[in-house]
C-alpha positions in Angstrom: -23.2 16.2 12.6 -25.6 13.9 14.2 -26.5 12.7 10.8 -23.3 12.4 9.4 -22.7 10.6 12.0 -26.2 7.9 11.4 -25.1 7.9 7.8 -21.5 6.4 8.6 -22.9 3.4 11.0 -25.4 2.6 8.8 -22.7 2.1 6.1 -20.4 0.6 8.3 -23.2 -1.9 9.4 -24.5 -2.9 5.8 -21.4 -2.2 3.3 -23.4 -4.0 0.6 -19.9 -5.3 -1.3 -20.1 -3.8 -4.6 -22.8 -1.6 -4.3 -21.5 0.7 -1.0 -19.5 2.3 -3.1 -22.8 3.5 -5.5 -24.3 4.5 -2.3 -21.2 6.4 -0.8 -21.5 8.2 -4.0 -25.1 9.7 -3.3 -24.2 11.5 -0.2 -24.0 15.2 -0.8 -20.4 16.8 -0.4 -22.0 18.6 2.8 -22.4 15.1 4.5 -18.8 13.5 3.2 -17.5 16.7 4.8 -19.0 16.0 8.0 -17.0 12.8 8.1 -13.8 14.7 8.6 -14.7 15.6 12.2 -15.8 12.2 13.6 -13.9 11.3 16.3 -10.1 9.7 15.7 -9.0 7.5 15.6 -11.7 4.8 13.8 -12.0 1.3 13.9 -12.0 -1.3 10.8 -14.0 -4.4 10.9 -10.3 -6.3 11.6 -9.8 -4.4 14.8 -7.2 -2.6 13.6 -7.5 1.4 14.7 -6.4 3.8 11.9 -5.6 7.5 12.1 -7.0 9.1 9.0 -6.7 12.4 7.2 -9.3 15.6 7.0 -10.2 16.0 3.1 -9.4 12.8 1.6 -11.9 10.7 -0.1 -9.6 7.3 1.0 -10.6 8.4 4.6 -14.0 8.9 4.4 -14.6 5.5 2.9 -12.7 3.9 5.5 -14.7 5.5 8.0 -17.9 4.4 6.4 -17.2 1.0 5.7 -14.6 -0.2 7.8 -13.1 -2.4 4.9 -11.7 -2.1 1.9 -10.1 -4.0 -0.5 -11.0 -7.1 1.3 -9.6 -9.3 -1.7 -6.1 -8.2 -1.5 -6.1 -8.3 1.9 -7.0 -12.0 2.4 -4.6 -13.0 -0.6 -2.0 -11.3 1.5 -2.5 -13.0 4.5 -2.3 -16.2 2.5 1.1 -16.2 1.2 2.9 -15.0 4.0 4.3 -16.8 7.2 4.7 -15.7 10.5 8.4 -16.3 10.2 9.4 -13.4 7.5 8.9 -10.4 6.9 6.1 -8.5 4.7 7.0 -5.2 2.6 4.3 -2.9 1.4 5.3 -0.4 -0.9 2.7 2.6 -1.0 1.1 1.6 2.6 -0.6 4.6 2.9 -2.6 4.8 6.0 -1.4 1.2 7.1 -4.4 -1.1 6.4 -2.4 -3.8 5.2 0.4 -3.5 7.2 -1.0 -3.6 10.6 -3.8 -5.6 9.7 -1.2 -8.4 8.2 1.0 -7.9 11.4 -2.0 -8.3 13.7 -3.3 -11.3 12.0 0.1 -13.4 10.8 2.7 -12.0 13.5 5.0 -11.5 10.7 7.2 -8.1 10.5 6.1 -5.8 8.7 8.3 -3.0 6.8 6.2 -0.2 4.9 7.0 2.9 2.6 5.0 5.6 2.5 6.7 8.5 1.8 4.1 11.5 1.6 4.6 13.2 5.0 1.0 13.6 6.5 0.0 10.0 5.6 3.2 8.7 7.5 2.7 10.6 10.6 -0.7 9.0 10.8 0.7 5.3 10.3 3.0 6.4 12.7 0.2 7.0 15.6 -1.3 4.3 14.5 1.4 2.1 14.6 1.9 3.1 18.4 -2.3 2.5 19.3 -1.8 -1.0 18.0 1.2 -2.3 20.3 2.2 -3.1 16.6 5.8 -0.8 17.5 8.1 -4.3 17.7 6.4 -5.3 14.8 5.3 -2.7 12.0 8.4 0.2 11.1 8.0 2.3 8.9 9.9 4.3 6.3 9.4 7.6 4.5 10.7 6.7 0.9 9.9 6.0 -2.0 11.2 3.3 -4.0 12.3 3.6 -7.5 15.2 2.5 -9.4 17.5 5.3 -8.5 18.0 7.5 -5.3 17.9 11.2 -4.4 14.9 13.5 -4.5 11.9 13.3 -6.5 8.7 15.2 -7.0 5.2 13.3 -5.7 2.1 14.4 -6.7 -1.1 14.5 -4.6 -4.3 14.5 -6.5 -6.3 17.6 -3.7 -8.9 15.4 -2.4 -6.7 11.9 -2.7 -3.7 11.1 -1.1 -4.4 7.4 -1.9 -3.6 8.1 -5.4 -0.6 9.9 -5.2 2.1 9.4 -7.6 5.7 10.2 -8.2 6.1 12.6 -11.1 6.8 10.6 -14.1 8.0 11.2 -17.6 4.9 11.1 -19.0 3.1 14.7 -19.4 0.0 15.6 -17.7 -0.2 11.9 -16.0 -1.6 13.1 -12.8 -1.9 17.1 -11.3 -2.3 18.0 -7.9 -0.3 19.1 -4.8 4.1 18.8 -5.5 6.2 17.3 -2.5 10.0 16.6 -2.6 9.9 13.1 -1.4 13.2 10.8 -0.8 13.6 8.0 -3.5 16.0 5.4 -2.9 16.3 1.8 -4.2 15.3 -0.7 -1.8 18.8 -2.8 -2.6 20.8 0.2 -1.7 18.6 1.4 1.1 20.8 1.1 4.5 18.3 2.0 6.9 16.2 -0.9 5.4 19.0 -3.7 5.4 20.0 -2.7 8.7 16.7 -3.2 10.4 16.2 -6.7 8.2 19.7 -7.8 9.7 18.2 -7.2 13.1 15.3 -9.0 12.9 16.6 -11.4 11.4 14.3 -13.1 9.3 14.0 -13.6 5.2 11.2 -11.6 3.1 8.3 -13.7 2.3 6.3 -11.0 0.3 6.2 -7.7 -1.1 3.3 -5.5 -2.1 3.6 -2.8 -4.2 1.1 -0.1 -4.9 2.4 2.9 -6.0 0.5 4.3 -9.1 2.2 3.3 -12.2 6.3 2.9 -10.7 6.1 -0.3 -10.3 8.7 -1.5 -12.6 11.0 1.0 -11.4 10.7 0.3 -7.7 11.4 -3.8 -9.0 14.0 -2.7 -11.1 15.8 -1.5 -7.8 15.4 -3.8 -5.7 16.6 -7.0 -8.2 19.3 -8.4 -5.7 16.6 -8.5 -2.9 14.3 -10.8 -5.0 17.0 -13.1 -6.3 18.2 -13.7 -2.9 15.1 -14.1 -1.0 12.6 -14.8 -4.0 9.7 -13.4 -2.2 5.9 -13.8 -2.9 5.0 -10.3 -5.3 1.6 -9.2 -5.4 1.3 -6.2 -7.0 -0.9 -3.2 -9.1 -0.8 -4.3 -12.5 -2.8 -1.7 -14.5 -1.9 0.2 -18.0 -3.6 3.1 -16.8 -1.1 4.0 -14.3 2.2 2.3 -15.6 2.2 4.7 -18.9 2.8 7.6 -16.9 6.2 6.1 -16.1 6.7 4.6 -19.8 5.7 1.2 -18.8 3.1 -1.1 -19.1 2.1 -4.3 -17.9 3.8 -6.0 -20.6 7.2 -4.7 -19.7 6.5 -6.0 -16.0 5.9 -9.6 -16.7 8.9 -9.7 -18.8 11.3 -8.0 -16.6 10.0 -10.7 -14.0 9.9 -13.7 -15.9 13.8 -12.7 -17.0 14.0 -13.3 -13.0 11.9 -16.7 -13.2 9.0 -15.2 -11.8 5.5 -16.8 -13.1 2.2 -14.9 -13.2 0.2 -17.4 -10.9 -3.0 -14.8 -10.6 -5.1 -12.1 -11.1 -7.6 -10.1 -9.4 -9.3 -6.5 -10.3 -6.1 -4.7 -10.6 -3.6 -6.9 -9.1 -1.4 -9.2 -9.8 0.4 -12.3 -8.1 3.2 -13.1 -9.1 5.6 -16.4 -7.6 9.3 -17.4 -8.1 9.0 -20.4 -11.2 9.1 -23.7 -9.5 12.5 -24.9 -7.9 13.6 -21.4 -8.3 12.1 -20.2 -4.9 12.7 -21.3 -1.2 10.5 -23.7 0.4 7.2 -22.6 1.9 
C-alpha cells in the first residue's frame, strides 16, 4: 500500500502529457490494484472531488494523474456561457460536468445511465455544493425509448456501450438500461422549463450512438442551435451502422458546420445566421 500509494503522487505530481500514460502502463497489475483502496473520494488538479469505482482502469488513471482529457475540457469551457445550460451525454464519473459547472456557473444536465457510475456522480455531486447546479439522469439517449442492453467491457466502465446491431462490437458485462430520446424525455424538459435558461452546448460521448442519440433529440437543436462537440471516431460508430460520414451529413441537413477537430472529437457549430447570438 505505502508504495502504491508513492507511485500515485509521484504521477499525480509529474503527469508528463503524453508520456504518463506509457508510464501508467509499466506498473504491474499488483500495484494498479492497490489504487482501488486509496482513500475516497480523490481530488483532480481542478479542485473538483470525484468518487470513483474499485476495478476500473478509468479510475485508476484519474487517481494517478488528476487530469484527463485536458483538451476537451478547455474547448468546453470555451463555448459555453454562464447563462445556459451544458448537456453531457456519457458523463461518466462527472469530470466534465462538475468541472464545467465549477468553472462557468452554467447548469449542467448529464446522462449516465450505468447504475454504479451514476451513484458515484451522485455523491459527488453532493461533495461539490454542485446540487443547484449539476442533475443528473440515468438514461441513455438514442433515437427511440424503452429498454436497451449496455455493455460494460470488465475492467472499463468508461467504455461502455449500448448493444448495437453490429455483432461482436464490444463483450462484457449486460445491463437493462432506460433509453429515451432527449426530445421526448419529460423529466428533462421539465427541469430545463425550471431553470429556465436555453442550451448552449451538448457533449456527447457514448461509444459509437452518436447519430442515434442526435437523431432524437432534432427539435432540441433546431430550436436552441447549441454548440456540439462530440466523439467522432469510425471505430466506435460501425457498431451502430454509422460512421462519421453519416454524422456530418445528418448535421449539415440541419446547417451545422464542422468548425474543428481534435484527437477523436469533433466541434461542430450552427452555419452562420442560422444560430443565436453568442
Amino acid at each position: 500500500m505505502l508504495f502504491t500509494n508513492l507511485v500515485a503522487k509521484l504521477l499525480y505530481r509529474w503527469p508528463l502529457e503524453k508520456g504518463h500514460v506509457r508510464i501508467y502502463n509499466l506498473l504491474s497489475e499488483r500495484t494498479k490494484t492497490g489504487l482501488d483502496d486509496l482513500p475516497q473520494p480523490i481530488r483532480m488538479k481542478s479542485g473538483i472531488k470525484l468518487f470513483v469505482r474499485p476495478e476500473d482502469e478509468l479510475s485508476r488513471r484519474f487517481r494517478c494523474f488528476g487530469v484527463y482529457e485536458p483538451r476537451t475540457s478547455r474547448a468546453l469551457r470555451e463555448h459555453v456561457r454562464p447563462d445556459e445550460v451544458f448537456i453531457d451525454i456519457g458523463a461518466n464519473l462527472g469530470l466534465h460536468s462538475l468541472g464545467v459547472a465549477q468553472d462557468i456557473g452554467c447548469h449542467v444536465v448529464a446522462f449516465e445511465p450505468h447504475p454504479s457510475i451514476a451513484d458515484c456522480l451522485d455523491k459527488s455531486i453532493e461533495i461539490n455544493d454542485l446540487s443547484s447546479k449539476v442533475k443528473c439522469f440515468r438514461v441513455a439517449l438514442s433515437n427511440e425509448d424503452g429498454l436497451a442492453t449496455l455493455v460494460q467491457p470488465l475492467t472499463h466502465a468508461g467504455i461502455s456501450a449500448l448493444e448495437g446491431p453490429n455483432p461482436n462490437f464490444r463483450k462484457g458485462n449486460r445491463l437493462e438500461v432506460q433509453v429515451a430520446q432527449l426530445d421526448k424525455l419529460s423529466d428533462f424538459h421539465h427541469h430545463l422549463s425550471d431553470i429556465d435558461k436555453r442550451v448552449g452546448l451538448i457533449k456527447i460521448d457514448i461509444e459509437g450512438a452518436e447519430e442515434r442519440a442526435l437523431r432524437g433529440m432534432i427539435h432540441l437543436l433546431k430550436e436552441h442551435r447549441p454548440t456540439i462537440i462530440m466523439e467522432l471516431y469510425d471505430g466506435n460508430l460501425f457498431g451502430f451502422v454509422s460512421s462519421r460520414v453519416a454524422v456530418i451529413e445528418l448535421l449539415a441537413s440541419l446547417d451545422y458546420e464542422l468548425a474543428e477537430e481534435f484527437e477523436w472529437n469533433a466541434v461542430f457549430v450552427p452555419k452562420a445566421g442560422t444560430g443565436r447570438n453568442r
